[in-house]
C-alpha positions in Angstrom: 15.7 -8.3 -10.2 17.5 -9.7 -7.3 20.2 -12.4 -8.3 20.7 -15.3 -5.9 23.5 -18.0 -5.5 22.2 -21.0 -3.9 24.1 -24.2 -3.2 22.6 -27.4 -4.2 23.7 -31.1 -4.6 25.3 -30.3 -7.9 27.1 -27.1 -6.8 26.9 -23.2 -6.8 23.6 -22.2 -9.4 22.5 -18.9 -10.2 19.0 -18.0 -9.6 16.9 -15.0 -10.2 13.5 -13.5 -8.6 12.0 -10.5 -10.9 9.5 -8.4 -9.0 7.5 -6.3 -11.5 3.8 -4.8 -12.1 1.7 -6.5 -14.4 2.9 -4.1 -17.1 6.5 -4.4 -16.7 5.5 -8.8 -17.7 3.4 -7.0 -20.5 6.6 -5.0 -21.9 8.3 -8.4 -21.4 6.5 -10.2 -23.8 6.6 -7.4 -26.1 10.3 -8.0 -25.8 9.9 -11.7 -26.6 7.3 -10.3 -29.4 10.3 -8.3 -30.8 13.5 -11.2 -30.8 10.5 -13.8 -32.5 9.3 -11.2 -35.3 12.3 -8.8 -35.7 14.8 -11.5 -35.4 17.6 -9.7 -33.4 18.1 -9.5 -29.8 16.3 -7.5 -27.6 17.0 -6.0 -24.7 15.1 -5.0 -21.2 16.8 -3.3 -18.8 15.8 -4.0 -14.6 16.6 -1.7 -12.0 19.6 -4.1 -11.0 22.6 -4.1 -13.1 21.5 -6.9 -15.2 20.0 -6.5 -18.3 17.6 -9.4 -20.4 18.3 -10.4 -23.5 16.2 -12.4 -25.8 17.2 -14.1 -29.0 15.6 -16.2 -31.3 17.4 -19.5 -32.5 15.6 -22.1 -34.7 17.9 -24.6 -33.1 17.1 -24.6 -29.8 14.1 -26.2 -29.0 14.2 -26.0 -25.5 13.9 -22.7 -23.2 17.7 -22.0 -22.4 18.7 -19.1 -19.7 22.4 -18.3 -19.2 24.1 -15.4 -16.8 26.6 -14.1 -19.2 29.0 -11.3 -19.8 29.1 -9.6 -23.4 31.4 -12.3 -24.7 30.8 -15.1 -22.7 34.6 -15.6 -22.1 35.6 -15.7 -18.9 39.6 -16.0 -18.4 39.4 -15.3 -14.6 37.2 -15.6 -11.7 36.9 -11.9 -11.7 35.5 -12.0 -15.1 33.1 -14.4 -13.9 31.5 -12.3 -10.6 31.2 -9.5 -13.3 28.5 -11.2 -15.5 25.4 -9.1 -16.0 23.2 -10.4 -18.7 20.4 -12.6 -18.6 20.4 -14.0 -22.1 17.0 -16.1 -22.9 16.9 -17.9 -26.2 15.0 -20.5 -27.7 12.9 -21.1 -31.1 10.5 -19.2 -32.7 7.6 -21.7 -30.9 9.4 -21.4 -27.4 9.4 -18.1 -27.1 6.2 -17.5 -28.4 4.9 -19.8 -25.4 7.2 -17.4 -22.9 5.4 -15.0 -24.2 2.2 -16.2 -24.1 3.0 -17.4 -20.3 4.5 -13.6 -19.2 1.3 -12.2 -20.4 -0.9 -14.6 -18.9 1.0 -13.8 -15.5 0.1 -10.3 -15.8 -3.5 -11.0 -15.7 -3.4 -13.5 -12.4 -3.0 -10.8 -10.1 -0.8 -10.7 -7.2 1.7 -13.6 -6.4 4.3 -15.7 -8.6 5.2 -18.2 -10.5 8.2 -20.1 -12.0 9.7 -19.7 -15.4 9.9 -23.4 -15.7 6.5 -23.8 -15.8 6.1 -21.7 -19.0 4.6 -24.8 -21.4 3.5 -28.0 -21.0 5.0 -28.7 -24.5 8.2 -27.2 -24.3 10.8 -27.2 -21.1 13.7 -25.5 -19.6 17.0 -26.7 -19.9 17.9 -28.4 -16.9 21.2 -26.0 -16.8 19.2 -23.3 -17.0 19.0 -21.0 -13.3 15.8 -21.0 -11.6 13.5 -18.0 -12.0 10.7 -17.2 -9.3 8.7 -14.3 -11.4 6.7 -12.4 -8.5 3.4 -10.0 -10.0 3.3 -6.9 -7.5 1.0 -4.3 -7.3 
């Protein structure tokens, strides 16, 4: 995973490009799988220091992506350049079209896509950071 800061009109955003094999999108819909039916967090690990976390939340019924720290406090800007997780949450339905998405990427072959285009039902929030998901082999 290679985390970017980009300026834009609105200021300083976070955004994200995941490289991976068309397995490592399989084992993340099995993650998604996992936070829908188990309903508890689960985690994937990248070889960057940020980790993915998924969570299921009836609430929300938009796709919601948030760079984070474990508490999501941060009292100083030091706290802030430290966050390492990639929390994704959304309902039961949202996910379950992430998931449907991630493993329809793993079957396009090489090249990439963008997490907001996911569902034609269901969006991102606009908040969210931009994802570019790249399918290597």
């Amino acid at each position: 995973m290679e985390y970017r800061k980009l300026f834009a009109i609105n200021g300083l955003i976070d955004d994200f490009v995941l490289y991976g094999k068309p397995s490592d999108y399989v084992e993340f819909s099995r993650a998604v799988e996992a936070a829908i039916r188990g309903k508890t967090v689960a985690t994937l690990y990248t070889a960057s220091h940020i980790r993915i976390e998924i969570d299921s939340d009836s609430e929300a019924g938009i796709l919601m992506t948030s760079l984070q720290n474990q508490d999501n406090r941060y009292p100083s800007v030091s706290d802030w350049e430290q966050r390492d997780i990639l929390r994704i949450w959304g309902s039961p339905a949202v996910l379950e079209q992430l998931r449907l998405f991630l493993l329809d990427l793993a079957g396009r072959g090489k090249g990439y896509s963008y997490l907001a285009e996911f569902s034609e039902e269901y969006a991102c929030h606009q908040s969210s950071p931009e994802w570019r998901l790249h399918v290597l082999y």
